[in-house]
C-alpha positions as CSV (number, residue, x, y, z in Angstrom):
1,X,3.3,41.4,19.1
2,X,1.1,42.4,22.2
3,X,-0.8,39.4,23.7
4,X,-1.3,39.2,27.4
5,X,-0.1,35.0,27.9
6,X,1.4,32.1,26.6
7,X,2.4,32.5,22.9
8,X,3.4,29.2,21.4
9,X,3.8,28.8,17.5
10,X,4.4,25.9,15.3
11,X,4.9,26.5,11.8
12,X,3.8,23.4,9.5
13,X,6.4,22.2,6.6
14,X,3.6,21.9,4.3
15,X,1.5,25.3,3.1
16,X,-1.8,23.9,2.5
17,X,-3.9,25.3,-0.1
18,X,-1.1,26.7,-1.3
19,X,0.4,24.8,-5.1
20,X,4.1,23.9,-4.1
21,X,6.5,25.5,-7.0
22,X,6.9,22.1,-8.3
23,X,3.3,19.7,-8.2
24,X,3.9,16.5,-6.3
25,X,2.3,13.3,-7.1
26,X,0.8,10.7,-4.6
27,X,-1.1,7.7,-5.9
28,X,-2.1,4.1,-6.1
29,X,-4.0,1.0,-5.4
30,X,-5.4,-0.3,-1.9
31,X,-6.1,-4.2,-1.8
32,X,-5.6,-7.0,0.7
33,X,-5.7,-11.1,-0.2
34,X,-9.0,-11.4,1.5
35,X,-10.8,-8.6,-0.5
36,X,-8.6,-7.6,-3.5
37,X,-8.7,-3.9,-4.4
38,X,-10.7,-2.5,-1.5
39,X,-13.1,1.0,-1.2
40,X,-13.6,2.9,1.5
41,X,-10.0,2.9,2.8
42,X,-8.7,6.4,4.3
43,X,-5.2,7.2,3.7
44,X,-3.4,9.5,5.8
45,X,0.2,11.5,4.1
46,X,2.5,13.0,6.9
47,X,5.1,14.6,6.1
48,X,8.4,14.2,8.5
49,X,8.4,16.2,11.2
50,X,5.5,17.6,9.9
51,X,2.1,18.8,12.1
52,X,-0.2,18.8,9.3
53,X,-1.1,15.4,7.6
54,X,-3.7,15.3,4.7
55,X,-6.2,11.8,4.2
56,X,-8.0,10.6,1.0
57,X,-10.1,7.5,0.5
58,X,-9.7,4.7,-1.8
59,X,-12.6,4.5,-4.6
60,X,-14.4,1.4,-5.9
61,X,-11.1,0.1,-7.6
62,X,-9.0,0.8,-4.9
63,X,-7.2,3.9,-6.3
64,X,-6.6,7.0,-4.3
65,X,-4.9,10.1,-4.9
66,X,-3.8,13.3,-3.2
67,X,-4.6,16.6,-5.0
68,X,-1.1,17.9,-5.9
69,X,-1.8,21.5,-4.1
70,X,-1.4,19.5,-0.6
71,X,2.2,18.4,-1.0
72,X,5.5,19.2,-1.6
73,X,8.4,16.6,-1.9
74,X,9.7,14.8,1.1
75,X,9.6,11.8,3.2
76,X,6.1,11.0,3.9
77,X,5.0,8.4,6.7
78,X,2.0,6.2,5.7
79,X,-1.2,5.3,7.9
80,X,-5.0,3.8,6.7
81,X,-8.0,3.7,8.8
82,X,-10.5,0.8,7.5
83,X,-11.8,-1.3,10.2
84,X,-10.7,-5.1,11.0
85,X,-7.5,-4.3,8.5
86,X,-3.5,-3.0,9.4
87,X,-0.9,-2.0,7.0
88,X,1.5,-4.6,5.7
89,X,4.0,-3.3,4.7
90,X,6.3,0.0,4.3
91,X,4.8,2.6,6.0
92,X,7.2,5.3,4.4
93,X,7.1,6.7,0.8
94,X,9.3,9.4,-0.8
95,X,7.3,12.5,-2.4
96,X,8.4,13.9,-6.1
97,X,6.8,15.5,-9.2
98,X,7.5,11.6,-10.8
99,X,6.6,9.6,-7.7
100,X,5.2,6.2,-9.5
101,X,1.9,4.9,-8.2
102,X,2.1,2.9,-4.8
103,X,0.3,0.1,-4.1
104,X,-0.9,-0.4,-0.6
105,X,-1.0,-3.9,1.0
106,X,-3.6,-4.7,4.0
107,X,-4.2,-7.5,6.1
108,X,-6.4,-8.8,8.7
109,X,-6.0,-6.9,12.1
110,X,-4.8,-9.4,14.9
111,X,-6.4,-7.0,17.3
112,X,-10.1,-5.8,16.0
113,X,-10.8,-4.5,19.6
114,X,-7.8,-1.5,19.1
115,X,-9.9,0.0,16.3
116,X,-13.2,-0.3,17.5
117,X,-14.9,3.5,17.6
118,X,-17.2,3.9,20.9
119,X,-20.3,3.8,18.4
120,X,-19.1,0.0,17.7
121,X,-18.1,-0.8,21.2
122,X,-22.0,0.6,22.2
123,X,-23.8,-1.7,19.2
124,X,-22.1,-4.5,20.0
125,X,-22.7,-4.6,23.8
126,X,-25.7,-6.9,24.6
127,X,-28.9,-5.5,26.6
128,X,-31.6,-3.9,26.0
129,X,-31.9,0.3,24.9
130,X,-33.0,0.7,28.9
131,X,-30.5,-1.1,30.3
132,X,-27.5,1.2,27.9
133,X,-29.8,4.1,27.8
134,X,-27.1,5.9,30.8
135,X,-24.0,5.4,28.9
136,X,-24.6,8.3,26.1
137,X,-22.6,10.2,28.4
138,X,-19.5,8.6,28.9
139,X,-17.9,10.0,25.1
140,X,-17.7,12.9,26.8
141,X,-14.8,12.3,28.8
142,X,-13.1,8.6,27.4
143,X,-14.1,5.7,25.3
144,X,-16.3,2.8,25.6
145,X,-13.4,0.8,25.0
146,X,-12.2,1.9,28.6
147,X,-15.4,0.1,29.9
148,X,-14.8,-3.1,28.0
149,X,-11.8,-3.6,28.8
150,X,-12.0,-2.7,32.5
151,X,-12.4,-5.5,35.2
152,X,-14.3,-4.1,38.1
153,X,-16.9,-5.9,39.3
154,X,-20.1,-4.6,40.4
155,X,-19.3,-3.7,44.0
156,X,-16.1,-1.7,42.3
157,X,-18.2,0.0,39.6
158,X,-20.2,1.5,42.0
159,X,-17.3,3.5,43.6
160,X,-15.9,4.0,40.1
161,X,-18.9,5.4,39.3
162,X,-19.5,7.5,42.6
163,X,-15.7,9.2,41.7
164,X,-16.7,9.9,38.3
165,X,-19.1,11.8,39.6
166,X,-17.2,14.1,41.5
167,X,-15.4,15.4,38.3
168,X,-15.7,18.4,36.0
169,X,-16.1,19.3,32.8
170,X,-12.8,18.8,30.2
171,X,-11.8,15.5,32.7
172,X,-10.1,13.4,30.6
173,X,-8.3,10.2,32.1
174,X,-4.8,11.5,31.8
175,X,-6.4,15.1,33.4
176,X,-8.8,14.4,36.0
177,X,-10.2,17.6,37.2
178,X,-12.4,17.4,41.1
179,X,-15.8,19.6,41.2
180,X,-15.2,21.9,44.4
181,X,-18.7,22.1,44.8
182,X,-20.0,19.6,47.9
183,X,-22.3,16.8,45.9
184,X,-23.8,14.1,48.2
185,X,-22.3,10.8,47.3
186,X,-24.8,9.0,45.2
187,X,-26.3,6.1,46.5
188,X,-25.0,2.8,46.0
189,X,-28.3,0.9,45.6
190,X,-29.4,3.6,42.8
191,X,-26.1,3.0,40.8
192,X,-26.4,-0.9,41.3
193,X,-28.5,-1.7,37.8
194,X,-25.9,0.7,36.2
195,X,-22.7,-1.4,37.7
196,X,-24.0,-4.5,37.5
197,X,-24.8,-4.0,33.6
198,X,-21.4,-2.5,33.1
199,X,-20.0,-5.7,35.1
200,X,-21.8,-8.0,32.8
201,X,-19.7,-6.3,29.6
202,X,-16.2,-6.3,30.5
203,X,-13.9,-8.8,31.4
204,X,-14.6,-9.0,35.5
205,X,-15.5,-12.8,34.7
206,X,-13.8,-13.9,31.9
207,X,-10.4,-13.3,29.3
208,X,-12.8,-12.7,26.8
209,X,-16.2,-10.7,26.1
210,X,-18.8,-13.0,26.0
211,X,-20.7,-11.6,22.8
212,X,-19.5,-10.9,19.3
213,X,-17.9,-7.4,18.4
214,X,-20.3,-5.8,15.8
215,X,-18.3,-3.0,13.3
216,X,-19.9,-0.9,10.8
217,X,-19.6,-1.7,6.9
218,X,-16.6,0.7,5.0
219,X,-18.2,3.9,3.2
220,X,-18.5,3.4,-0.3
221,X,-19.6,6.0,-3.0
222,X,-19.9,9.7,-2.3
223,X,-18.3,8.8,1.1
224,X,-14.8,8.3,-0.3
225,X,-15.5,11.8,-2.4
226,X,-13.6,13.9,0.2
227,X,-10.3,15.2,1.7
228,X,-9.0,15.8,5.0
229,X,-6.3,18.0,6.8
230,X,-5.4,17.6,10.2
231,X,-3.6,20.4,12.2
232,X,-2.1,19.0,14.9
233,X,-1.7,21.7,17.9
234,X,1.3,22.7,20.1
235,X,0.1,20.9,23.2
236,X,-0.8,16.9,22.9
237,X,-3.1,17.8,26.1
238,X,-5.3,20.3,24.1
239,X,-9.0,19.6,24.0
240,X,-10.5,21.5,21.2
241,X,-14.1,21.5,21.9
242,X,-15.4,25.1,19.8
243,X,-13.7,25.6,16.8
244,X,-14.9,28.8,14.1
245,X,-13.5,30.8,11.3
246,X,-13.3,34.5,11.6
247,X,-13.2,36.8,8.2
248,X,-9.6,36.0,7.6
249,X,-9.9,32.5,7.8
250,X,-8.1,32.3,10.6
251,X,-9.7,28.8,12.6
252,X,-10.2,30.0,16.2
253,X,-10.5,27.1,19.1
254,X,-11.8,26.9,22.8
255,X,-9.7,24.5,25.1
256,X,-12.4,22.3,27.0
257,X,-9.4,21.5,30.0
258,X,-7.5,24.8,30.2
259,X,-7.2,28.3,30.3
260,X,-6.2,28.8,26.4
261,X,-8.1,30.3,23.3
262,X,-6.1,28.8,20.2
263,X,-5.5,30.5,16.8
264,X,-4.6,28.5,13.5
265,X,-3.6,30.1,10.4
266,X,-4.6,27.6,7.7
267,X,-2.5,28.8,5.3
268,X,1.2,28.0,7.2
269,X,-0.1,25.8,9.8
270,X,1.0,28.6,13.0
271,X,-0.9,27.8,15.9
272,X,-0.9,30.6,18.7
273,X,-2.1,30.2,22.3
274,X,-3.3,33.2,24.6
275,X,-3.6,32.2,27.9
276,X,-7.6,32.6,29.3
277,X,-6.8,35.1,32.9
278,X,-8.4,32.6,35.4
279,X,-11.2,34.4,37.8
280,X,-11.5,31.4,40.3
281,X,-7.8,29.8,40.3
282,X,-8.5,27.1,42.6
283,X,-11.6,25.9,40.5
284,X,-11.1,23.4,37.8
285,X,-9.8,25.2,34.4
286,X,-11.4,25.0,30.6
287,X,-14.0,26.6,28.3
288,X,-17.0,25.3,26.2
289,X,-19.0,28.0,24.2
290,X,-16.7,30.0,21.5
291,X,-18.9,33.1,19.6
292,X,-17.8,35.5,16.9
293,X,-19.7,38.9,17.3
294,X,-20.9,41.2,14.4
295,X,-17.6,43.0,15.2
296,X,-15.2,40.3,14.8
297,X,-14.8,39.7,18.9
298,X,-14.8,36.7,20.0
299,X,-16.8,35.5,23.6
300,X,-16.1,32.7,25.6
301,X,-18.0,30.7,28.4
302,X,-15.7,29.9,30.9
303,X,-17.1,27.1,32.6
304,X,-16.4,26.4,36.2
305,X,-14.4,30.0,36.3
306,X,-17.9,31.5,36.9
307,X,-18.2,34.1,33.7
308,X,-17.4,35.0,30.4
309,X,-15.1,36.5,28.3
310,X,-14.3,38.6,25.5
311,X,-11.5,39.0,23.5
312,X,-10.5,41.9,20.9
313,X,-8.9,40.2,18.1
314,X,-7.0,42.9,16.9
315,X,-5.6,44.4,20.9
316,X,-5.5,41.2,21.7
317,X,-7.1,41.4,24.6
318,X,-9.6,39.8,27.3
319,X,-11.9,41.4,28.6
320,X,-13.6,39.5,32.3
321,X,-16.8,39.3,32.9
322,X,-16.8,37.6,36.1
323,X,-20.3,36.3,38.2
324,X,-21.1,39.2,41.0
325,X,-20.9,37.7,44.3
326,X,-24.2,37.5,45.1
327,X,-24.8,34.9,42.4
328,X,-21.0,33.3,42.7
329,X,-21.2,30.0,44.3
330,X,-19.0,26.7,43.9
331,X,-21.3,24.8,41.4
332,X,-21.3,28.5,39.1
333,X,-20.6,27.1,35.5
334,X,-20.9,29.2,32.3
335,X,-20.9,26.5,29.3
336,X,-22.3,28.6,27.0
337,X,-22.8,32.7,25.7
338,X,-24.8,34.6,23.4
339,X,-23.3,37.9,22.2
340,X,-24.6,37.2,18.5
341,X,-27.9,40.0,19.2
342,X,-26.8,42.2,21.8
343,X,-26.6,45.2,19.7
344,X,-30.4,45.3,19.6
345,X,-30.7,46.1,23.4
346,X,-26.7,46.4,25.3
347,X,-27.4,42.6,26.5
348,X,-25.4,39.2,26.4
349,X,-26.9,36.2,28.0
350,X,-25.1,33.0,29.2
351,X,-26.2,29.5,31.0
352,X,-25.9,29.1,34.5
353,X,-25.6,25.3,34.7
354,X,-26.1,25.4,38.4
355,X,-29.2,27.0,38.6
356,X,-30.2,25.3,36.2
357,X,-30.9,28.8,34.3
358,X,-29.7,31.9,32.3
359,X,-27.9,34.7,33.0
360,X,-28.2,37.8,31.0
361,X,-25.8,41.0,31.4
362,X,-26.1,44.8,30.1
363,X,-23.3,45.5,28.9
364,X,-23.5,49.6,29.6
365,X,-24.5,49.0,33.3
366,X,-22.8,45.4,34.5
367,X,-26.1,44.6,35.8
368,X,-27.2,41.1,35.9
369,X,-30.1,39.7,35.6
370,X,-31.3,35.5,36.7
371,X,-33.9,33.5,35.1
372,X,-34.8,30.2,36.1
373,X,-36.8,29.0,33.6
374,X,-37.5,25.1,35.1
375,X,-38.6,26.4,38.6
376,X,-42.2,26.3,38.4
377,X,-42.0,23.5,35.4
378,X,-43.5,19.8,36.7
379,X,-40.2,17.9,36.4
380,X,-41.7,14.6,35.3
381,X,-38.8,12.3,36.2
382,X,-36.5,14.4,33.9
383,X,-33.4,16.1,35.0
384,X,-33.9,19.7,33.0
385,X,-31.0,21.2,31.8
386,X,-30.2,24.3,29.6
387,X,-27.7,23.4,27.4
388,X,-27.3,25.2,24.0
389,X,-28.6,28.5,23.8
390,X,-29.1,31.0,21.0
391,X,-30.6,34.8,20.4
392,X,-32.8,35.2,17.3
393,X,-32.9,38.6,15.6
394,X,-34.8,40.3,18.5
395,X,-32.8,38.9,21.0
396,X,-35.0,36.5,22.4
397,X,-33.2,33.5,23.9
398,X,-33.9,30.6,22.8
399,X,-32.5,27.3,24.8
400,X,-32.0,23.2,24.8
401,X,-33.7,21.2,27.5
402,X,-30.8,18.8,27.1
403,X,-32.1,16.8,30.3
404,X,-35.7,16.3,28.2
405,X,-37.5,17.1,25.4
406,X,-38.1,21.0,25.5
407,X,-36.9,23.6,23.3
408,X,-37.8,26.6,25.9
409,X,-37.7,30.5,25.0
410,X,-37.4,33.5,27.2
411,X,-38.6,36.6,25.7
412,X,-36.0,39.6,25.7
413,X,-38.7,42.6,26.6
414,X,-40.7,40.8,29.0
415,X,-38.6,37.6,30.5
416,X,-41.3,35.4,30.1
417,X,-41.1,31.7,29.7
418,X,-42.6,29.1,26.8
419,X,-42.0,25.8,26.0
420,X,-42.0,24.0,22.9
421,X,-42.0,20.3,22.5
422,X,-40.1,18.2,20.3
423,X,-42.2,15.6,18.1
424,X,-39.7,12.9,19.6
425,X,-39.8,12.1,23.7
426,X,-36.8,12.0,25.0
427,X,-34.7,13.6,22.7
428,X,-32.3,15.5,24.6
429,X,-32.0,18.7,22.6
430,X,-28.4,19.7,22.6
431,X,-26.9,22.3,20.2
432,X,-27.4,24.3,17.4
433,X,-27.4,27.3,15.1
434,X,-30.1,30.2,14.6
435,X,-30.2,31.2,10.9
436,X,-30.7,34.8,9.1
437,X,-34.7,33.6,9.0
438,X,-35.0,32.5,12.9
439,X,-34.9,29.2,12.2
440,X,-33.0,26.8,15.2
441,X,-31.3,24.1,13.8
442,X,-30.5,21.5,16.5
443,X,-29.5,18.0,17.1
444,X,-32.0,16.0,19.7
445,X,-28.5,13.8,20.8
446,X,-30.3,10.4,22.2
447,X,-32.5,9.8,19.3
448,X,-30.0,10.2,16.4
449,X,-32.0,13.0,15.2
450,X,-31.7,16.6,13.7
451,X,-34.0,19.1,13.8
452,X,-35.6,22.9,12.7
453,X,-37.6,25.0,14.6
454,X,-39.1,27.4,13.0
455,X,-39.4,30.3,15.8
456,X,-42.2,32.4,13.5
457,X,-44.5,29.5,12.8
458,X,-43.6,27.7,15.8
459,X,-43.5,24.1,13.9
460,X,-40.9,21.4,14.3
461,X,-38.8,19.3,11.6
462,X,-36.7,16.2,12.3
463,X,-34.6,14.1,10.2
464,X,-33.5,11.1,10.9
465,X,-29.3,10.9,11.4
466,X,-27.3,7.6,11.5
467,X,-27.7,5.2,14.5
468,X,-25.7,5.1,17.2
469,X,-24.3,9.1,16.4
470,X,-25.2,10.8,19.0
471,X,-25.3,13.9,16.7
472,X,-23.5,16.8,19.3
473,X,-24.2,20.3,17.1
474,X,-25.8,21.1,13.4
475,X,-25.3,23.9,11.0
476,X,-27.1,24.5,7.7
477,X,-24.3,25.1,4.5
478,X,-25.0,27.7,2.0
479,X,-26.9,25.1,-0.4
480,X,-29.1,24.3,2.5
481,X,-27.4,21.0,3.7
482,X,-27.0,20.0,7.2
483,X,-23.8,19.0,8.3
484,X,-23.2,17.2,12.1
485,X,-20.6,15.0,13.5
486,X,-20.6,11.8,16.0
487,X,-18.9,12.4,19.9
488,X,-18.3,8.8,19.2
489,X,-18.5,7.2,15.7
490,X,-15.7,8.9,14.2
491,X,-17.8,10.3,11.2
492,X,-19.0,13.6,9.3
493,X,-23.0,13.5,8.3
494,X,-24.1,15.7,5.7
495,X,-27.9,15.4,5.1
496,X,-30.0,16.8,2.9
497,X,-33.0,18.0,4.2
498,X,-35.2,17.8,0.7
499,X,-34.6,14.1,0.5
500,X,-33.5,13.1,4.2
501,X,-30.7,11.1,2.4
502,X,-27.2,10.9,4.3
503,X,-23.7,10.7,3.3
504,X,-21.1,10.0,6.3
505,X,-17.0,10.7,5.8
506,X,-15.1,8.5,8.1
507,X,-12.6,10.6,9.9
508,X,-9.0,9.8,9.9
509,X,-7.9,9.6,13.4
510,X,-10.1,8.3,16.3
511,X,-11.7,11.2,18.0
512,X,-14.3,13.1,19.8
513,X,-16.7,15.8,18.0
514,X,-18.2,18.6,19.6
515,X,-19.0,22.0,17.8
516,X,-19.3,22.0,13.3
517,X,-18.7,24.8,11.5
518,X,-18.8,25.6,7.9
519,X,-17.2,28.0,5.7
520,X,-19.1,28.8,2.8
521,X,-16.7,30.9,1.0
522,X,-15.2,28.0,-0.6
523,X,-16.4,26.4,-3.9
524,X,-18.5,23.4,-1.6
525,X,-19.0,24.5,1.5
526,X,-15.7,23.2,3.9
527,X,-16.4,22.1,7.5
528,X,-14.1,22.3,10.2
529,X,-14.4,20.5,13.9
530,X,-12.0,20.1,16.6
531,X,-10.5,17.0,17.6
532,X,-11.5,17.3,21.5
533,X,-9.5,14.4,22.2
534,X,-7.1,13.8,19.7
535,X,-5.6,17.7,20.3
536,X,-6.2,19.0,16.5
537,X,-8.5,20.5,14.3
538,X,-9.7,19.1,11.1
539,X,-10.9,20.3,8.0
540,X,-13.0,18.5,5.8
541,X,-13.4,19.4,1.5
542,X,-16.1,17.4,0.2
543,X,-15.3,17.3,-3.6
544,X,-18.8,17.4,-4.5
């Protein structure tokens, strides 16, 4: 096989989707003293030395069980997810065709804390919206349970918070990565409400928090309706942030920390790495934005790097586009490309984080071309920032004013700016998806909210998404459901638009949720996400 880098394979001892020669039965009963038979419990099936490990959730009796196509006999280790409970018990069961019902045992956890998602961590610190309004950010690189458990005082926070702020993208606390760009060290007295706040919640005065920890109730109903498969990948280090399908069903992942596009092959559980060629190998390494063109290539933003990429799925090759000198400079950062309309005119654009601005390069002539869209734009007190961008069927850009309330567009004939504003202030537009009819679905991340905008009519839509989400992307399914995931409450929305009614999945393993995508080629639509801290990819089959 020709790749140009790393090629590192796993192959998974259990075929999913694929009915074992003999079907395999797990089932039972979930109850504890304090509850008896308990619904809304996830149940998580690995088998031995396994990297795949399928999840199902207990009804309103208690019962769960697996679907018979996602086993095969063998030594299975058992694990549950239901907040302020632990297993008692064996946490091993031995998979045949006769395997008798097992029942499952809980008790009260002795440490509530451990299982707290960020989400809970956030509702149950005391304050006011103001005062936590600066800490949607932190999911991005660890958990708010770092915070509460920290003990820095006030005068430490700040120079916590001044380091922090020399890092890059795809940081993670076992992976720090330093900016190389010089950044004046914030002022102490401006970052004072932040660390005093931050003091007041932790344990800098006391063994124990000083205010209640809140949890969110079990799902019940529909919720428990679903199964999960989790793929773990080679390297415990991988940060999945993009993960899509190409026409072979092969899932395809961008590596937020490090130079590697990832390839899983649902159907044996192989995971192949090609190593990313690095254009700036002293800057800090990792990728955001992963596109599938109209000719099966796939484009990558390379971040920090300073350019994009492309990558021939059947050569298996990358292609480099790197910045041109004249607009290289230390604080270069390409999150995000847009390949998905370039046949209309030779031209891909991509975000220039720096700037803040666009990019946009012909293809035929490696000319590029800068737009800077917030230049003459009153700034109002807000930090703008162009975030998610997408192309609608002309090629007109249309972007995410992540650091306001703007959806802005730049026109592809002209370069012309407008701005559109979102019903909701504040509402930090973040990603999306542009649909067949030029419609941009997008989730407005600090108010809990997804949207449409309709670029022909130019009108907004917003639904309201659970509390305390921090919806990251949307994407519309085949029956016209929206589907969007939590960077910190470890759950799945699906909402449908006609009725604005939700239904949440609670995830299996504690997480961080970037990019959604669905496949609609399977009888309900199947979404898939990358773990981006737990270094796997998960697919999740509503079964209705």
């Amino acid at each position: 096989m020709n790749m140009r880098g790393l090629l590192l394979a796993t192959t998974a001892a259990l075929a999913i989707g694929i009915l074992p020669a003999s079907a395999q039965v797990l089932s039972g009963q979930v109850s504890s003293a304090e509850e008896g038979n308990m619904e809304g419990v996830v149940v998580t099936a690995k088998k031995v030395g396994s990297t795949v490990a399928v999840s199902v959730i207990s009804d309103a009796q208690g019962r769960f069980s697996f679907p018979t196509a996602k086993l095969e006999a063998g030594q299975y280790s058992l694990r549950i997810r239901a907040i302020g409970f632990d297993l008692d018990g064996s946490r091993t069961v031995e998979v045949t065709a006769q395997t008798a019902p097992i029942s499952i045992k809980l008790k009260k956890a002795r440490n509530l804390s451990a299982q707290l998602s960020s989400s809970e961590w956030y509702m149950s610190f005391p304050g006011t919206r103001e005062q936590k309004l600066f800490m949607d950010r932190c999911t991005s690189c660890h958990t708010y349970e770092r915070i509460a458990k920290s003990t820095y005082n006030a005068d430490e926070f700040i120079k916590v918070l001044q380091r922090m702020g020399t890092y890059a993208p795809g940081t993670t606390p076992q992976e720090p990565h330093k900016r190389k760009e010089t950044r004046a060290v914030m002022d102490p007295e401006r970052l004072r409400p932040r660390a005093e706040y931050l003091a007041s919640i932790n344990l800098s005065d006391s063994e124990t928090w000083q205010y209640p920890l809140k949890t969110f109730p079990r799902l019940t109903g529909r919720s428990t309706r679903v199964v999960f498969t989790e793929y773990d990948l080679p390297r415990s280090t991988a940060m999945p942030h993009d993960v899509i399908l190409d026409a072979e069903g092969n899932a395809w992942y961008s590596d937020f920390g490090h130079q590697y596009l990832g390839k899983l092959d649902p159907k044996t559980g192989k995971v192949t790495e090609f190593t990313v060629p690095t254009l700036k190998a002293d800057y800090p390494p990792g990728m955001l934005d992963l596109e599938i063109d109209k000719k099966g290539d796939l484009w990558i933003g390379l971040m920090l790097q300073a350019g994009i990429a492309k990558f021939d799925r059947k050569a298996e090759k990358f292609t480099m586009y790197p910045l041109p000198q004249e607009i290289n400079n230390p604080a270069s950062q390409q999150a995000m490309v847009m390949p998905l309309s370039a046949a209309v005119d030779g031209k891909v654009w991509m975000t220039s984080v720096g700037i803040p601005g666009v990019h946009r390069l012909e293809l035929a002539t490696m000319k590029f071309e800068t737009f800077e869209p917030f230049k003459t734009m009153p700034r109002g007190g807000a930090e703008r920032s162009v975030y998610g961008i997408k192309a609608d069927s002309k090629n007109n850009l249309y972007f995410m004013d992540f650091g306001s309330e703007y959806i802005g567009r730049i026109d592809a004939k002209s370069g012309q700016f407008s701005f559109f504003k979102t019903p909701t202030a504040n509402s930090n537009p973040r990603r999306g998806y542009m649909d067949p009819q030029d419609r941009l679905w997008f989730t407005e991340y600090r108010v809990d909210k997804l949207a449409m905008f309709d670029t022909r009519t130019e009108r907004f839509t917003e639904w309201q998404a659970p509390a305390y989400s921090w919806p990251y992307d949307v994407i519309p399914d085949s029956n016209g459901e929206l589907w969007t995931a939590g960077m910190s409450d470890d759950r799945v929305t699906r909402l449908d638009p006609k009725s604005g009614q939700t239904i949440q999945y609670q995830l299996p393993s504690r997480t961080n949720v970037r990019r959604v995508w669905i496949d609609n080629s399977t009888a309900t639509p199947t979404l898939w996400i990358g773990g981006n801290h737990s270094a796997s990819i998960v697919k999740v089959e509503p079964l209705d």
